[in-house]
C-alpha positions as CSV (number, residue, x, y, z in Angstrom):
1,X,109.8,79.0,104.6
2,X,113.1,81.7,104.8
3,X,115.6,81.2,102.1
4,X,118.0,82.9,104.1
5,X,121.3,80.7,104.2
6,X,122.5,79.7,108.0
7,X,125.9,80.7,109.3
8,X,127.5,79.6,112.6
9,X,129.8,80.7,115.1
10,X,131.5,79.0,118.0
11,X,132.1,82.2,121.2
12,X,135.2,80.8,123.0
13,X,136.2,81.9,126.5
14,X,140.0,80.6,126.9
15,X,142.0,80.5,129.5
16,X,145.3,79.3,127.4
17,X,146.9,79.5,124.0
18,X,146.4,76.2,123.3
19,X,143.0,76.1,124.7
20,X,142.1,78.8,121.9
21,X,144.2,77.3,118.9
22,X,142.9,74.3,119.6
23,X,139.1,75.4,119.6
24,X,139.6,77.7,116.4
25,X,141.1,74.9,114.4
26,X,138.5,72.6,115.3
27,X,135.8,75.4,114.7
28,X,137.0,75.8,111.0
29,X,137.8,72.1,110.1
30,X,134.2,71.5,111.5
31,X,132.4,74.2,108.9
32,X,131.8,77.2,111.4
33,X,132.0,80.6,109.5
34,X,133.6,82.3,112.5
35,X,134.6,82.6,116.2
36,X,133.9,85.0,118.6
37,X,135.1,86.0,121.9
38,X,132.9,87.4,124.9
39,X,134.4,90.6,126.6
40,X,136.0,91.2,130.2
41,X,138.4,91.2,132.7
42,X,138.4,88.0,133.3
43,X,139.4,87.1,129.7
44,X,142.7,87.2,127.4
45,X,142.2,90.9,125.8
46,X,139.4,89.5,122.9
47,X,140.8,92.1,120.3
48,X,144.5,90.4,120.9
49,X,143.2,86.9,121.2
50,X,141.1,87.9,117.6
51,X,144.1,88.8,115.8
52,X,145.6,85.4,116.8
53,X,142.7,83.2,115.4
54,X,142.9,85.1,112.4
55,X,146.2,84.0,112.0
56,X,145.5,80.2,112.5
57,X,142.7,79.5,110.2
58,X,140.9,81.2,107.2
59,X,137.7,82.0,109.9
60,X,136.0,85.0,110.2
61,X,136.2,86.8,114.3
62,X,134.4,89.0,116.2
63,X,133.9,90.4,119.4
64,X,130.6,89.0,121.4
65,X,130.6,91.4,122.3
66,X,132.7,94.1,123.3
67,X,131.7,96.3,126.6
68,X,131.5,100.4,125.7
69,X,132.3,100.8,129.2
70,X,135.3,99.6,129.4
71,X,137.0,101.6,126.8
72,X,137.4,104.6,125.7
73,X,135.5,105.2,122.4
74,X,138.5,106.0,120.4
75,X,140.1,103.1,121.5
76,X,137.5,100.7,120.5
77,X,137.2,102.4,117.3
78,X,141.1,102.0,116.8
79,X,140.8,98.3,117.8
80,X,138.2,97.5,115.6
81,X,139.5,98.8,112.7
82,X,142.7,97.6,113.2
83,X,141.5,93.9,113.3
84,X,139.1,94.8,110.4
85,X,142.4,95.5,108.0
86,X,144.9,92.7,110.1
87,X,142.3,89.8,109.0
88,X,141.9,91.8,105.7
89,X,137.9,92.2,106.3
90,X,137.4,88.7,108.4
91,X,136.3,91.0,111.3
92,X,132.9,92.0,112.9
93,X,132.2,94.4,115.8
94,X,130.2,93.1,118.4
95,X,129.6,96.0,120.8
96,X,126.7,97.1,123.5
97,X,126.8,98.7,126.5
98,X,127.7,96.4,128.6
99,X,126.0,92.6,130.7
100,X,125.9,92.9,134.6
101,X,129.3,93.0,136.0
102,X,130.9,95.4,133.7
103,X,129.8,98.3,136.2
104,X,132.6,97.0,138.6
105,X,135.5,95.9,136.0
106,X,134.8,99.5,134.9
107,X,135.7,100.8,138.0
108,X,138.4,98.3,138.3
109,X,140.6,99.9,135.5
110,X,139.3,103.4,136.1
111,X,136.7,104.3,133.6
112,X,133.3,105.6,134.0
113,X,130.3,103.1,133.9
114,X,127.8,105.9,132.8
115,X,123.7,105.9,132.7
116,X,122.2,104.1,130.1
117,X,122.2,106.9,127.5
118,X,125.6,107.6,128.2
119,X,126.7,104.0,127.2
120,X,124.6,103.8,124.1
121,X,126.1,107.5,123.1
122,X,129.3,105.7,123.7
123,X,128.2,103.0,121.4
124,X,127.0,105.6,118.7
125,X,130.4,107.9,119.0
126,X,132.7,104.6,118.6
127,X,130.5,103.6,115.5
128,X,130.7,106.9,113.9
129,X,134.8,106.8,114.7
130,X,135.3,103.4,113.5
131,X,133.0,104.8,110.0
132,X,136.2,107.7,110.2
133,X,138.5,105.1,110.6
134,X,137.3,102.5,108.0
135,X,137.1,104.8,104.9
136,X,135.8,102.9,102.1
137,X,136.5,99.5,103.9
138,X,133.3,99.0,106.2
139,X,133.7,96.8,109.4
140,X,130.7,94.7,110.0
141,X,128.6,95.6,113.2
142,X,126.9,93.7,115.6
143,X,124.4,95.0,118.1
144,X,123.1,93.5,121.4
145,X,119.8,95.1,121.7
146,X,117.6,94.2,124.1
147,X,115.4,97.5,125.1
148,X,113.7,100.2,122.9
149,X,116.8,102.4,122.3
150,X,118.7,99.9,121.8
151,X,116.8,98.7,119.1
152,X,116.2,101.5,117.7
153,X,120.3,102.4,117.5
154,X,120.7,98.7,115.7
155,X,117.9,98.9,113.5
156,X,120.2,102.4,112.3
157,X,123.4,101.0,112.5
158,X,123.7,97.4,112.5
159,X,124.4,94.5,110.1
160,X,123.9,91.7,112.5
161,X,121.9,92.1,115.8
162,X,121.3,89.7,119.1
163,X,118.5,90.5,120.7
164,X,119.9,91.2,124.6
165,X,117.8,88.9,126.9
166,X,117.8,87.1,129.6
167,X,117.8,83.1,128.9
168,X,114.3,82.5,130.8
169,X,112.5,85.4,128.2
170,X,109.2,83.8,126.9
171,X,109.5,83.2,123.0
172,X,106.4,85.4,122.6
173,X,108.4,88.2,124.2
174,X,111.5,87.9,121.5
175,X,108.8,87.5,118.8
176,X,107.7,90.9,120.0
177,X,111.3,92.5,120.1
178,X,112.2,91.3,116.9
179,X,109.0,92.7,115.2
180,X,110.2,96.5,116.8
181,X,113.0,95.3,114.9
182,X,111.8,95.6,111.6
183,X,109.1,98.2,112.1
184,X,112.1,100.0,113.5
185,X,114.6,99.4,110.4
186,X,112.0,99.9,107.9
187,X,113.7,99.3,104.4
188,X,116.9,98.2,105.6
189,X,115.2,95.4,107.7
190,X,116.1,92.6,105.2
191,X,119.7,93.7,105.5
192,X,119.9,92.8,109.2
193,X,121.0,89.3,110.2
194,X,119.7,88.4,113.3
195,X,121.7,86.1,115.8
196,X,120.8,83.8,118.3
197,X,123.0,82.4,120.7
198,X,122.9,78.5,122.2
199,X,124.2,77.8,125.5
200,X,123.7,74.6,125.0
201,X,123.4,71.5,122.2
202,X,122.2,67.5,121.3
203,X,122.1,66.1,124.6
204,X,124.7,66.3,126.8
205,X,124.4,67.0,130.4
206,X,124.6,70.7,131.4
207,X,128.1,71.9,132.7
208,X,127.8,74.2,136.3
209,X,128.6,77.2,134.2
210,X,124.9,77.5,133.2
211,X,123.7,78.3,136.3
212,X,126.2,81.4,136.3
213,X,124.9,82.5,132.9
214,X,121.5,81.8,132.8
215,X,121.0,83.0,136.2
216,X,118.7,80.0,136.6
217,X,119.7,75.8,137.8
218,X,120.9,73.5,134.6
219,X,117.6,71.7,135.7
220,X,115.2,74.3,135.5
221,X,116.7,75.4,132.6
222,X,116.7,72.4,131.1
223,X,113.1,71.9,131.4
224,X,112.1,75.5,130.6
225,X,111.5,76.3,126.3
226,X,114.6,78.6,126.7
227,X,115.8,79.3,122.8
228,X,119.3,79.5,124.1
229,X,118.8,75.6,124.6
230,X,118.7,73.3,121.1
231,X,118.2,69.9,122.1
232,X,117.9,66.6,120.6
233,X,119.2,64.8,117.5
234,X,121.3,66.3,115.0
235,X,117.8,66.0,112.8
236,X,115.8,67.2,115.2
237,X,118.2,70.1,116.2
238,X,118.1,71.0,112.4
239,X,114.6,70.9,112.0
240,X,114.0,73.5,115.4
241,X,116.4,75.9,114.1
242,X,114.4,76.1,110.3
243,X,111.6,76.5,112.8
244,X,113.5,79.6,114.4
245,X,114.0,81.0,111.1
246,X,110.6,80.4,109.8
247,X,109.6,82.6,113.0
248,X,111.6,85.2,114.1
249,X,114.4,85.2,111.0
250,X,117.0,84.0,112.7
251,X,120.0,82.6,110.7
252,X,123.2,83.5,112.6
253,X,123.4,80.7,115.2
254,X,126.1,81.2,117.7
255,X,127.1,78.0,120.4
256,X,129.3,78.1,123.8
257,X,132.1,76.1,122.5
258,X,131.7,73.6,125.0
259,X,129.0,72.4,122.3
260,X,131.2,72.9,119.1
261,X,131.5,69.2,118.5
262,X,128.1,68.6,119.2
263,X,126.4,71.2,116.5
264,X,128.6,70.4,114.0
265,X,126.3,67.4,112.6
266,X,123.7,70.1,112.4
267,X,126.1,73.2,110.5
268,X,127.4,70.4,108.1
269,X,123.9,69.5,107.7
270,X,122.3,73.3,107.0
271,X,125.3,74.7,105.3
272,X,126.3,71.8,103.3
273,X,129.9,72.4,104.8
């Protein structure tokens, strides 16, 4: 069995101030080590929205996470380190190159989408700015990684990496992705966290939403052996995310925050929070 310690993280999309103050506040009071914000045009600006949960509770943020695309790689750079030394070092940089639909909002404020090398060069030039940036103080990175470059960039340059799949991937095939992982990272393999996000936890009903981000019904996800569901008791919930660990080393579990009430028996329960 993993010794590795469990942290959690609630992801957030609001669409009002009190909406997000309210779901940080409850997020900290509840034992969560941070909050995170997905990226878009459809959001509040996350870097903006970051700096203001920083402000309302002693929480760690990050971006989950930011789109190369839609910015210049000087400007993400300057973003992220700027949040790294507002939250004095309570700040990691989700980035990747970007989920489907960031090829239009690209287009929609006037930057370049790119090839897929293009946006993982992007990725690598803002890394190697923010490093500029940063100095002595390092900002925390977070890679979505999903195919073999993109591993093989986060296995170089990342602290904390979500593997980039789809929610209907076969456990098998993650198994497989996280192994590159390691073979990839070689002696700085223990040093990576690896995440894994929840859409969904205990045993509420599905919201609509699902459908939109899973790309499948709430019912077929729902009976599929999807890891981005955790179902069950507090206790069982628990014991299926030791079982996670155990097997692909995951100990950075992420929920939508329409579930923050609902995983906090288990984050109370494997943090001791």
């Amino acid at each position: 069995m993993s010794d590795k310690r469990f942290r959690f993280g609630v992801v957030g999309s609001p669409t009002t101030a009190e909406q997000w103050t309210t779901t940080v506040r409850r997020a900290a009071e509840l034992g969560y080590t941070s909050v995170l914000m997905p990226d878009g045009l459809q959001l509040p600006s996350p870097f903006a929205s970051l700096a203001m949960a920083a402000t309302l509770a002693d929480i760690r943020v990050g971006t989950f996470v930011a789109a190369a695309p839609l910015r210049t790689p000087r400007q993400a750079a300057w973003d992220a380190h700027t949040l790294t030394v507002l939250t004095d070092g309570r700040f990691d940089f989700g980035i990747g190159t970007g989920r489907p639909g960031v090829e239009q909002q690209a287009a929609e404020i006037g930057l370049p989408f790119g090839s897929g090398k293009e946006r993982r060069d992007q990725v690598r030039e803002t890394l190697d700015l923010l490093a500029d940036l940063d100095g002595e103080r390092r900002t925390p990175i977070m890679l979505a990684a999903g195919g073999p470059r993109a591993l093989a960039l986060a296995a170089a340059r990342a602290d904390i990496v979500s593997i980039a799949k789809d929610a209907m991937t076969p456990r098998a095939e993650i198994l497989r992705l996280v192994q590159d992982l390691r073979e990839l990272a070689g002696p700085r393999a223990d040093e990576i966290e690896l995440a894994m996000n929840l859409f969904a936890a205990g045993t509420r009903e599905l919201p609509p939403w699902t459908k939109q981000a899973s790309g499948v019904s709430p019912e077929e996800l729902e009976a599929s052996d999807s890891l981005m569901m955790l179902r069950g008791t507090p206790q069982q919930m628990a014991d299926e995310l030791e079982r996670r660990r155990d097997t692909f080393g995951t100990t950075y579990i992420t929920v939508n925050s329409t579930y923050l009430d609902d995983l906090a028996p288990v984050v109370q329960k494997l943090t001791g929070s």
